[in-house]
C-alpha positions in Angstrom: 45.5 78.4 178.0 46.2 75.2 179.7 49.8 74.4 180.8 51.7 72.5 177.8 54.9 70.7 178.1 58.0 71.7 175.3 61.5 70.2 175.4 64.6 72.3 175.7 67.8 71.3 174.2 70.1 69.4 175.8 72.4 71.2 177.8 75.9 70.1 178.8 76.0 66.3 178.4 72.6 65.6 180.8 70.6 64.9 177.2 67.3 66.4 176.5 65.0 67.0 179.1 61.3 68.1 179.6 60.2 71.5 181.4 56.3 72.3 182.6 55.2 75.3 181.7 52.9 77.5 184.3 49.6 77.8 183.2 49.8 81.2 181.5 49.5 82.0 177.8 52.4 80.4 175.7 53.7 83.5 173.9 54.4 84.9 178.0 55.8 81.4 178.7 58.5 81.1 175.5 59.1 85.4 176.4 60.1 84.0 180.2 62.5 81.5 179.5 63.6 83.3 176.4 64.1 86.4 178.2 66.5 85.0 181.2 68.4 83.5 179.1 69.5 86.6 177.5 69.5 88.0 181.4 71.6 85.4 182.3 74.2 86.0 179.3 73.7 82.2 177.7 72.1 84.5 174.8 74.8 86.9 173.6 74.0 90.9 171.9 73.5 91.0 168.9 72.3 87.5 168.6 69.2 86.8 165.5 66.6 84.9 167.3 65.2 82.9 164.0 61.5 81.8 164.7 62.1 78.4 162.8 64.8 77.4 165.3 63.3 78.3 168.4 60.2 76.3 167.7 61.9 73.8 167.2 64.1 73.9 170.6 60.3 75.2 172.3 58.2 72.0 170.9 55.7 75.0 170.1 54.9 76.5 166.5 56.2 79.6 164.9 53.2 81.6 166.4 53.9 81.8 169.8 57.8 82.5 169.0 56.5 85.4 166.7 54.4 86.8 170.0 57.1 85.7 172.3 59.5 88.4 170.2 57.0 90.9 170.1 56.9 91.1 174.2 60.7 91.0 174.6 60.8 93.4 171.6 58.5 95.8 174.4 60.4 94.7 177.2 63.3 96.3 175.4 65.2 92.9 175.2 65.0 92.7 171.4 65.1 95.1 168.7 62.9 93.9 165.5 64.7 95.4 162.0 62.6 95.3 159.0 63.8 92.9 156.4 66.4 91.7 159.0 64.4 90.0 161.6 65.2 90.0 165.5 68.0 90.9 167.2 69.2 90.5 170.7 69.4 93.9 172.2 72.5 94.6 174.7 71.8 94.7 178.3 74.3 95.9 180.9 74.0 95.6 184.8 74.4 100.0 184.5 70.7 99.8 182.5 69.5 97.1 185.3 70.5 99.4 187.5 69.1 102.1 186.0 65.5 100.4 185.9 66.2 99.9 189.8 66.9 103.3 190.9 64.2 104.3 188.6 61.6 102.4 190.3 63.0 102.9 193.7 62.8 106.7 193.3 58.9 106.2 192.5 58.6 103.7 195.4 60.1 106.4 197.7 57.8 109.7 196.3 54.6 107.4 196.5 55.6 106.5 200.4 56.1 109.9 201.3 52.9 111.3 200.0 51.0 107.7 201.5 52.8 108.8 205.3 51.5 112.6 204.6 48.0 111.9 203.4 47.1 108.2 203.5 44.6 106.1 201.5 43.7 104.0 204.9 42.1 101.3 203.4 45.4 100.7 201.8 47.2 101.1 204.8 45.5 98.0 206.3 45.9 96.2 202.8 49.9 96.9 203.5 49.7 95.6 207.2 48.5 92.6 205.5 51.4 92.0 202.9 53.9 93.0 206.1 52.3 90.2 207.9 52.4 87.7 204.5 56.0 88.7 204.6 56.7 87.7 208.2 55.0 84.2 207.3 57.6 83.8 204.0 60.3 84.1 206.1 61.4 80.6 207.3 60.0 79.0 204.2 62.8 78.8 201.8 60.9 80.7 198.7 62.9 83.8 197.7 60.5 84.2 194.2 57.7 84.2 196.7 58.8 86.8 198.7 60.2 88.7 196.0 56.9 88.9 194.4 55.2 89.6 197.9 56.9 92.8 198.4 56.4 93.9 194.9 52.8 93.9 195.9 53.4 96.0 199.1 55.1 98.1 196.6 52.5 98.5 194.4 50.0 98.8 197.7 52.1 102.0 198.5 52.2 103.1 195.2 47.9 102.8 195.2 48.0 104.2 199.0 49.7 107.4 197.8 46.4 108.4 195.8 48.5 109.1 192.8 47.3 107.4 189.9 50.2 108.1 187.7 52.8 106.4 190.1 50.1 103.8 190.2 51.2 103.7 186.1 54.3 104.6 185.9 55.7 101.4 188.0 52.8 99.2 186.0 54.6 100.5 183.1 57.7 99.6 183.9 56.6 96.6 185.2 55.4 95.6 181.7 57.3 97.5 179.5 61.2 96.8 180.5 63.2 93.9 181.7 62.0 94.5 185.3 59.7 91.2 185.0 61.9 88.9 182.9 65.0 89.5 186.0 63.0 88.1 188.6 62.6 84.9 186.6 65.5 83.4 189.1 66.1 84.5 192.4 67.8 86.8 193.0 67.7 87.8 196.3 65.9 86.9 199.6 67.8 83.5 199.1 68.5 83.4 203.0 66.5 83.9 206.2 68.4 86.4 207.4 67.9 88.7 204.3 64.0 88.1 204.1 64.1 88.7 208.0 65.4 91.8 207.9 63.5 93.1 204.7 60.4 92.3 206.5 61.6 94.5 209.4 61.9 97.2 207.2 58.5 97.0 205.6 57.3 96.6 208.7 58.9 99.7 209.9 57.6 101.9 206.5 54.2 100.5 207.9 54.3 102.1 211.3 55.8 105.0 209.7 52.9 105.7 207.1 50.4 104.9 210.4 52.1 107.7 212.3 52.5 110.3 209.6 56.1 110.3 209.6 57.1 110.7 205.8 60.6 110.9 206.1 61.4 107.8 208.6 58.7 105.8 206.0 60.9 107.1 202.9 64.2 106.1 204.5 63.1 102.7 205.7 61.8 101.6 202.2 64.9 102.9 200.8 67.1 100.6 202.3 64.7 98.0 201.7 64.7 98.4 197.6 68.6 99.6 197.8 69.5 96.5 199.3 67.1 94.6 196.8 68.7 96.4 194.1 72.3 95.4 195.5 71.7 91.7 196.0 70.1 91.5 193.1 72.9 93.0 190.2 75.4 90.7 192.5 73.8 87.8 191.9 73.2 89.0 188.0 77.2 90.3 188.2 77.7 86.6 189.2 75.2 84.8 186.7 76.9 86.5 184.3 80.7 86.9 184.9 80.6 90.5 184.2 82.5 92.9 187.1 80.1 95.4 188.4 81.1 98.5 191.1 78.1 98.4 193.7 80.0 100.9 195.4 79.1 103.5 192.7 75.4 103.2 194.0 75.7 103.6 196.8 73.4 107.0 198.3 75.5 109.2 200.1 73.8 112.1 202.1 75.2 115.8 202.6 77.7 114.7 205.4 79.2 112.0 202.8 78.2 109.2 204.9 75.6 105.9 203.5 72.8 105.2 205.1 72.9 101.6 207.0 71.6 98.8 204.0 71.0 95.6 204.3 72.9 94.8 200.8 76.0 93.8 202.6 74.4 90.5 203.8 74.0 89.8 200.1 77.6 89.8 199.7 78.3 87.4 202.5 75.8 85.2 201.6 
């Protein structure tokens, strides 16, 4: 579909204003914006979401709205009750959290099985996203290298061999909130952190190339545990809620954490 224009409500005394969508489908579009705003906390549990009214605010009919609910219904964002109609769904920075160290434990089996028995055509398809990653640095686009290392994710994921990781983070990048946080950025917002995340990918790289499972594993751990960190900071802020990062913090047999580079997030 081609990109169409709606108009949001005002907001604050600024008046009505127009947005551009992307030129994607407008059911994903409406899901998007509809979806970080429950994120974001301006769209409260336990909210109805009445079709007629957010055509209205989306300029778009009662179609798209009706497909719009149906995603965020998937992405677990809103619970659909016959007779009733939609409902927000609660979200709490423990389930985003959740969905991170769900994914990163994935990320962390499919790099250990790509370092011990490689796909080597993938392993030149991540020395290529490691070296997009170095050219995102100085440009100041964090959704742009957030969405680059998701692909070197998803590169280790199909390096591993195994299809069912291959899936399983598809899954939950379709089927949860995973998508809809990323909306805003939330990390990567200085040079420094995109700096040293591309270090670290870079180091998972020469790790997978010389068969060295566990330095690849701990090297894109503390890559996605410092993604994960930033990132429910920056949500913790968005939304005023209090949130103990400490809590997720890995500690190893001797009690110590590993080195991260989540504590740049908190400075920045």
């Amino acid at each position: 579909m081609v990109a169409a224009t709606y108009r949001r409500p005002a907001t604050g005394n600024d008046g009505t204003h127009e947005r551009r969508f992307a030129p994607r489908t407008l059911p994903d579009q409406v899901a998007e914006e509809l979806g970080a705003e429950i994120v974001s906390g301006r769209r409260k549990a336990g909210e109805r979401l009445v079709e007629l009214d957010l055509a209205r605010d989306f300029g778009v009919s009662r179609g798209p709205i009706r497909e719009a609910i149906r995603i965020l219904e998937r992405r677990r964002l809103v619970e659909l009750l016959p007779r009733r109609g939609a409902y927000i769904k609660p979200l709490s920075l423990k389930s985003v959290a959740d969905l991170f160290n769900v994914r990163t434990a994935l990320s962390m089996l499919a790099v250990r099985t790509m370092a011990t028995t490689p796909v080597e055509s993938y392993v030149d398809t991540l020395a290529r996203r490691c070296a997009e990653l170095k050219a995102q640095v100085e440009p100041d686009d964090p959704i742009a290298f957030a969405r680059t290392t998701t692909r070197a994710v998803k590169t280790i994921a199909r390096g591993s061999g195994n299809q069912l990781l291959v899936d399983l983070l598809t899954d939950l990048a379709d089927q949860t909130v995973w998508t809809t946080i990323w909306k805003s950025p939330l990390d990567y917002q200085t040079q420094e952190i995109r700096r040293l995340a591309a270090d670290l990918m870079a180091s998972t790289l020469k790790a997978v190339r010389q068969r060295r499972p566990n330095a690849a594993v701990t090297h894109l751990g503390q890559l996605l545990e410092g993604d994960r960190d930033r990132a429910l900071a920056t949500l913790s802020q968005i939304r005023g809620e209090a949130f103990d990062l400490s809590a997720l913090a890995h500690v190893d047999e001797t009690g110590a954490a590993p080195p991260t580079i989540a504590g740049s997030a908190r400075t920045a």
